[in-house]
C-alpha positions in Angstrom: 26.5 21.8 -30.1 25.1 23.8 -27.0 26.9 25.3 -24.2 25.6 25.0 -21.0 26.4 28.0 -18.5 27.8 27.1 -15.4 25.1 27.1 -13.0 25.1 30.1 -10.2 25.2 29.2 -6.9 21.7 29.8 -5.0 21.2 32.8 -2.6 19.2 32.1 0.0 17.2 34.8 1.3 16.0 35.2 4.9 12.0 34.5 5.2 10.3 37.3 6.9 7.2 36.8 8.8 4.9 39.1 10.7 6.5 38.3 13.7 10.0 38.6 13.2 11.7 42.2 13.8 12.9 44.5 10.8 16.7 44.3 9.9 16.7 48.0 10.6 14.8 47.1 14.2 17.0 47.8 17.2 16.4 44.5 18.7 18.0 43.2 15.3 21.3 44.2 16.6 23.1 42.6 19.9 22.3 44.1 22.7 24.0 45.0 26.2 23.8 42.2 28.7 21.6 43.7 31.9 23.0 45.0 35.2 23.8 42.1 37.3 21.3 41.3 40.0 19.0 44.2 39.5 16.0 42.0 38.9 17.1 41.1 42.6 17.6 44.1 44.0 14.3 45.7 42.9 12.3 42.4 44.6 14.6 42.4 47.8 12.6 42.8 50.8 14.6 46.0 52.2 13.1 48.0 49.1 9.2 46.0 49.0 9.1 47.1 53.0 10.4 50.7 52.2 7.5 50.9 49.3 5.2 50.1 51.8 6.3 52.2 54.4 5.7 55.4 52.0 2.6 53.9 50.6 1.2 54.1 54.3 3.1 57.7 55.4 1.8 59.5 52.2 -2.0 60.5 52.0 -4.1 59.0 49.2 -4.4 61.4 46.3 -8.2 63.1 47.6 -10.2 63.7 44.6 -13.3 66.4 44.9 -15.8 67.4 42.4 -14.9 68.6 39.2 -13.3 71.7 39.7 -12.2 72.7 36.0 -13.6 76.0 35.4 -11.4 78.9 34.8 -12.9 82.0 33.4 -9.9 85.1 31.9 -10.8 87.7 33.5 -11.1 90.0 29.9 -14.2 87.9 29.4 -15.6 88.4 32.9 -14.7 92.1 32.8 -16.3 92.9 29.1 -20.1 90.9 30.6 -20.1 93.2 34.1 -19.6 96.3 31.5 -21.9 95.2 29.6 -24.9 94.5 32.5 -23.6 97.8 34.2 -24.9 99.6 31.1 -28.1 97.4 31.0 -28.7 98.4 34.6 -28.7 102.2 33.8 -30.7 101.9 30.9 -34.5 102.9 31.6 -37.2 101.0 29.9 -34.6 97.2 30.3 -35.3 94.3 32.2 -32.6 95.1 35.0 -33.2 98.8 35.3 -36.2 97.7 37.0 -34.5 95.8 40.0 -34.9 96.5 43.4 -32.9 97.7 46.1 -31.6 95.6 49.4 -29.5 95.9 52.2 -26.2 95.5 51.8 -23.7 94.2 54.7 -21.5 96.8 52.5 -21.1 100.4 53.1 -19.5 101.1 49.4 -21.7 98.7 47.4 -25.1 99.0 46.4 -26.9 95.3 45.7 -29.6 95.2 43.2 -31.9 92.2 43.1 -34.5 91.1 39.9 -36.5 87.9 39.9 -37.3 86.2 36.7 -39.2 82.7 36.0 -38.2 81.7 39.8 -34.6 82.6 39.0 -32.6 85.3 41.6 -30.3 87.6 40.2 -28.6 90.1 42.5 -26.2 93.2 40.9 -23.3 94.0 43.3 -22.7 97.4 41.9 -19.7 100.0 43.0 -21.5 103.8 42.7 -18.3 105.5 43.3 -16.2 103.7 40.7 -19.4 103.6 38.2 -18.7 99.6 37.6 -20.3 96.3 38.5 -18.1 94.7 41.1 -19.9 91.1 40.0 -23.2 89.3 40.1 -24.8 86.1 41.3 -27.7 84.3 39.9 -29.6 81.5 42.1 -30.9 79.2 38.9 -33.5 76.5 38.7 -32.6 72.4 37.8 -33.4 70.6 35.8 -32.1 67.5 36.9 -35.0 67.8 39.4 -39.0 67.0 39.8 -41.4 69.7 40.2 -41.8 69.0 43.7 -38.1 69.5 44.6 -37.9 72.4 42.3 -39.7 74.5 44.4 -37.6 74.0 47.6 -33.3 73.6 46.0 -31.5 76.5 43.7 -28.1 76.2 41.9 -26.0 79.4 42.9 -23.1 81.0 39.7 -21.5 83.7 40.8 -19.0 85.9 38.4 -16.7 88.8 40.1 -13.9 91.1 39.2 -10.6 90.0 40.2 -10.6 93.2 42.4 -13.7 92.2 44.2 -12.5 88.3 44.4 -11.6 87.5 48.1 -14.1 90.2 50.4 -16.8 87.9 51.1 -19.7 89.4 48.7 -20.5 85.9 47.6 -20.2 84.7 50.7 -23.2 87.3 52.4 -25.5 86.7 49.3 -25.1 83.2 49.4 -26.5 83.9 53.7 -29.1 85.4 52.0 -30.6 82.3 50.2 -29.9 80.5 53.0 -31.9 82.3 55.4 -34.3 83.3 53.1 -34.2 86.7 54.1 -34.6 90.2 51.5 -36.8 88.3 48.9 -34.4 85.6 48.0 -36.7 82.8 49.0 -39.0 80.4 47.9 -42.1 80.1 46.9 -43.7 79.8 50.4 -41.4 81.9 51.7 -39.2 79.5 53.1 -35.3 79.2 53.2 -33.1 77.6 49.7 -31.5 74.9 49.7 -28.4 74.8 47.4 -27.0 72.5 45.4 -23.5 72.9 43.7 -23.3 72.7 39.7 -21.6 70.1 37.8 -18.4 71.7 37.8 -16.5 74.8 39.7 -13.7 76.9 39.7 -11.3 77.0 42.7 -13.2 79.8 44.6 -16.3 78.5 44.1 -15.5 75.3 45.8 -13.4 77.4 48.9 -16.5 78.8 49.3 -18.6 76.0 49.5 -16.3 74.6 51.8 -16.0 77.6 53.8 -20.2 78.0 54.1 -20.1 73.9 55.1 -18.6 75.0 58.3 -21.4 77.1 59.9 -24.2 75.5 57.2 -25.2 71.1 57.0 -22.9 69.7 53.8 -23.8 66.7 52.2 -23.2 64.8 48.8 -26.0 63.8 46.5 -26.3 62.5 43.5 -29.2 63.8 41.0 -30.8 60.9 39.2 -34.1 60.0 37.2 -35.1 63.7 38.8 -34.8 62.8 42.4 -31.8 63.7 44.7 -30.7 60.7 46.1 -27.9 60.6 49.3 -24.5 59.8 49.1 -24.0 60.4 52.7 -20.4 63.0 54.3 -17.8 61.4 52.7 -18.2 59.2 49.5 -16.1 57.0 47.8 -13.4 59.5 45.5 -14.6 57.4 42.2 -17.8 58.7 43.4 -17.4 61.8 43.7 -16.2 62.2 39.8 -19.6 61.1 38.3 -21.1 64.2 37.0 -24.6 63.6 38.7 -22.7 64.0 42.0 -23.2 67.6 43.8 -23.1 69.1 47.1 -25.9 70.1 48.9 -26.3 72.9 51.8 -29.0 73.1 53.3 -31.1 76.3 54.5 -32.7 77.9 57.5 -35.3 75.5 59.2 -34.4 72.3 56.8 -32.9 69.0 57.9 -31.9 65.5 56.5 -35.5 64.2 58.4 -37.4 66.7 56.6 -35.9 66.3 53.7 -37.0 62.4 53.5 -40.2 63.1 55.0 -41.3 65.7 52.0 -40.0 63.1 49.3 -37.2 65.3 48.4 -34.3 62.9 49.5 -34.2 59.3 48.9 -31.8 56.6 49.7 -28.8 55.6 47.3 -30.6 52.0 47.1 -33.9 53.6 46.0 -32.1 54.2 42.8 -30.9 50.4 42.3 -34.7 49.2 42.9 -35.9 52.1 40.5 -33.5 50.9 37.6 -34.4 47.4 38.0 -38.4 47.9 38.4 -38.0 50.2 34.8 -35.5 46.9 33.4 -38.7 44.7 34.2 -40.8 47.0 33.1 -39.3 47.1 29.7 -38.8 44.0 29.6 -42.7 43.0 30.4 -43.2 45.1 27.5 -41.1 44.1 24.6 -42.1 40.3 25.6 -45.5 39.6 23.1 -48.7 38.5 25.0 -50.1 35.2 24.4 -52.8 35.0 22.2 -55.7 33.4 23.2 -57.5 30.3 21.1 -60.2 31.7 19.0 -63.1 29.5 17.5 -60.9 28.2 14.7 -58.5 26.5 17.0 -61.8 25.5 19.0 -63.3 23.4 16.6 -60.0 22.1 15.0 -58.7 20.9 18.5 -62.7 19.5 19.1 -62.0 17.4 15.6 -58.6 16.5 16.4 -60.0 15.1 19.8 -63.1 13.3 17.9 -65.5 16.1 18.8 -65.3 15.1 22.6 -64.4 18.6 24.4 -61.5 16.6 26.9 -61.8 18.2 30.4 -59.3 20.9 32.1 -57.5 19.6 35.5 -57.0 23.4 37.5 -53.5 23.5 39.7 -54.2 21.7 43.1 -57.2 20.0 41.8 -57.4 16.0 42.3 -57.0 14.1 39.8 -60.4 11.6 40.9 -63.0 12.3 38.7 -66.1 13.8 40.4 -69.1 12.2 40.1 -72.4 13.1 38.6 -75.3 14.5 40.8 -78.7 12.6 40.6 -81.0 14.7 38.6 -84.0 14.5 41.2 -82.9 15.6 45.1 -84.0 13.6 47.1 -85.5 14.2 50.6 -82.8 14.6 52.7 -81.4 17.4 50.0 -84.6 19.3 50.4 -84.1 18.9 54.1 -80.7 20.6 54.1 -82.0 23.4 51.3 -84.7 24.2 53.7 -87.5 23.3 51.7 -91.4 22.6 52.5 -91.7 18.5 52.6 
């Protein structure tokens, strides 16, 4: 005789699905009820008119150009000791500068061109150190033609030269075009702002923009392309965006007269004439029937060659000329009766 068991009651387990939160979850246990009318209070009109109150007191957050760079001065110290050396050094590169005025009396400026590049050495004799140097390079963002006439100024200084205004005067110089910091026809720079500065670099820019024409540009497809005073602040963040001064005996008129500036819309039409450009050439040319095609189409047609109608031709067939002219054809052809 078998013994059944007694049968064990079932457990039922809870079914978890992707969507349902963990035992262990916090939002598995009961939570606090919330405050009482705060969903009101944060939509009452007394606090939506004193948001917009501040909103319209407080100045917009201004954003400028990318000013990110900050060089320790160990680093900037170590490269003037090194150049000092270089500069003392008979038989290198920058012991063969030259000497130019200096609006200084205890600094000595030392200038060396190289590949269309200005470097000028601000050097301190009676301390035996380089106070700091700046270097007017060349872009590349630019054509040939515009290269000749725009620089890009970098300038690295002590800390205990920072703040005197040596930057400032050389940066006059370049402007004005004066003690062989000028261009290849001996006219004035104009300077254009790198992709990103430090904090004195862009006091000074703004400092020079008082006595010298400021402007934004934007460097694209090797042109410089205007961006007028004051652009838009999502603008100004794109890393083709600079600042432009511009130099002794230049002007916005000039500038678009010599093909140097363009308009901000020139830029649009450019990308869209290259768009249909490409686009004209990735699209295969239609070949044309050969002889094959010919004579197959003549035998599909039952060797009758059907006539072509041209676009804005009527469709009344012409009729044929009479082989012999007759007189009043020769009369109108001029000829002998």
């Amino acid at each position: 005789m078998i013994t059944l068991a007694p049968s064990l009651p079932s457990l039922s387990l809870p079914s978890l699905s992707p969507l349902a939160p963990s035992p262990r979850c916090a939002l598995a246990f009961q939570q606090p009820p919330p405050l009482p009318g705060l969903h009101r209070v944060l939509q009452s009109r007394p606090l939506r008119l004193l948001a917009a109150c501040a909103a319209h007191i407080l100045p917009p957050p201004r954003l400028e150009l990318r000013i990110d760079v900050n060089q320790p001065p160990q680093s900037i110290e170590a490269e003037l000791e090194a150049l000092h050396g270089r500069l003392h050094t008979p038989g290198d590169a920058l012991h063969l500068c030259t000497r130019l005025p200096s609006p200084f009396p205890d600094l000595v400026l030392h200038h060396r061109e190289a590949d269309g590049e200005h470097y000028i050495y601000v050097e301190d004799p009676a301390r035996a150190r380089l106070a700091g140097y700046t270097v007017f390079n060349r872009l590349i963002e630019v054509d040939r033609r515009t290269d000749r006439h725009v620089r890009a100024p970098h300038s690295k200084y002590a800390p205990d030269y920072q703040g005197r205004g040596i930057a400032t005067a050389i940066y006059e110089l370049a402007l004005a075009g004066r003690a062989g910091v000028h261009g290849p026809d001996g006219g004035a720079f104009c300077l254009v702002s790198g992709a990103r500065q430090s904090v004195g670099a862009h006091a000074l820019w703004q400092a020079l923009g008082r006595r010298h024409p400021l402007r934004y540009v934007a460097l694209r497809h090797k042109r410089m392309h205007d961006l007028g005073n004051a652009p838009a602040p999502a603008v100004r963040e794109h890393l083709d965006t600079r600042m432009i001064m511009l130099g002794r005996g230049w002007s916005l008129a000039r500038l678009r007269t010599l093909g140097l500036l363009h308009l901000e819309a020139e830029a649009a039409n450019g990308a869209l004439q290259r768009r249909a450009w490409g686009c004209a050439r990735a699209t295969p040319a239609r070949r044309r029937p050969d002889s094959r095609s010919a004579s197959l189409g003549d035998a599909r047609s039952g060797g009758v060659q059907q006539p072509r109608l041209r676009l804005g031709s009527s469709l009344r067939p012409r009729t044929a000329r009479s082989a012999a002219p007759g007189p009043e054809s020769n009369r109108r052809a001029g000829a002998l009766p």
